[in-house]
C-alpha positions, 0 to 999 in steps of 0.5 A: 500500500505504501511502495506506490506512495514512496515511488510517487515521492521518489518520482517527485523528488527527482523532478524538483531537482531535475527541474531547479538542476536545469533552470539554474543554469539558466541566467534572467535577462533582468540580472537580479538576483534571487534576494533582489527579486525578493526585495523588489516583490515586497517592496511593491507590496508595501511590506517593509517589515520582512528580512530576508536573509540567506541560510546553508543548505540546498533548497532549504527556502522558507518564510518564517512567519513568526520572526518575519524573516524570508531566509532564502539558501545561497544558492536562491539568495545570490543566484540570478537565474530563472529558477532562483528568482522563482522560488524567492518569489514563491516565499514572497507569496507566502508573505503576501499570504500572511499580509492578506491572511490567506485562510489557508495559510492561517489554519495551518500554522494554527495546527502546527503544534498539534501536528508537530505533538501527534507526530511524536506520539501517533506510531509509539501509541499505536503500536503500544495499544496493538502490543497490550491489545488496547483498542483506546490506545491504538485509535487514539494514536491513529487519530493523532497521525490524522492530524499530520494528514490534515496537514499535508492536505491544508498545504497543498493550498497554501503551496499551490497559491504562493506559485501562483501569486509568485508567477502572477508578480513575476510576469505582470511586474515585468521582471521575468520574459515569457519563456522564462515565465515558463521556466519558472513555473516549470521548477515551482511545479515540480516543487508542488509535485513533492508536497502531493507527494507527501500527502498522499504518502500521509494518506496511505500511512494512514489507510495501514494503520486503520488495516493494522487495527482492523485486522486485530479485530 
């Protein structure tokens, strides 16, 4: 039940390198780079009170909400290519998410220590309650790991929404030409690929435990 799940993961996975692989190597006409872009994007906004700031790592881009900080990794941060000026502009778009409370974005950051809480307990509860044969137990972990599936399904929104207030800025402020567009939003959704993938991964985790459970019965 889970090997099609991980294939799709490993599948995606390969496509968002393989994309970011080839667009990176291609430079935007406008020169900029991916923090400029950022920059740029959000001051257009009005927003004047977001950092951005680079961090370590390979594609390890993220907005922080809580600090206000846009931390881009180097490669984002002071690349000039398609794919760079991409992805800065996706965090953007979570920004503009905030600004605007996006109501998906605001419920998944509600549910995120409740998600980050089950997701320690779900598998040691579980298979705790199929050991002592305790049915409590072992729902009680399955309704916890439900929480991490809601979380997968509430991203898929918010992630498909920044791509596409970053293309909409990218293309309508006049920063990337129409092919680049295409390169850009060639990356993002390969991107998008990884977080369906892990939904579905999620889902079919899941299904095994409710399998699990019943077959005790």
């Amino acid at each position: 039940m889970i090997g099609p799940a991980l294939l799709l993961a490993l599948w995606a996975q390969g496509k968002v390198s393989s994309a970011y692989e080839r667009y990176s190597r291609v430079r935007a006409a406008n020169g900029l780079t991916g923090a400029q872009v950022a920059e740029s994007l959000l001051r257009s906004a009005g927003i004047h009170d977001v950092r951005i700031e680079p961090i370590r790592g390979h594609l390890t881009d993220h907005y922080d909400p809580r600090r206000k900080v846009v931390r881009l990794s180097e490669g984002v941060y002071y690349g000039s290519s398609v794919a760079a000026q991409g992805i800065a502009a996706h965090e953007v778009g979570h920004v503009l998410q905030h600004a605007t409370g996006y109501v998906w974005l605001g419920l998944r950051n509600a549910i995120i220590p409740a998600t980050q809480f089950g997701s320690q307990l779900a598998f040691p509860l579980f298979f705790l309650g199929l050991i002592l044969s305790l049915r409590p137990l072992i729902d009680l972990g399955i309704l916890l790991f439900s929480l991490a599936v809601i979380f997968q399904v509430v991203t898929l929104p918010v992630e498909f929404n920044a791509s596409a207030r970053a293309l909409a800025s990218l293309a309508g402020g006049g920063y990337l030409q129409p092919a680049e567009v295409r390169g850009a939003r060639s990356v993002l959704q390969a991107a998008a690929l990884t977080y369906v993938a892990a939904m579905v991964m999620a889902v079919m985790q899941l299904l095994y435990l409710l399998s699990l459970r019943d077959r005790r019965e």
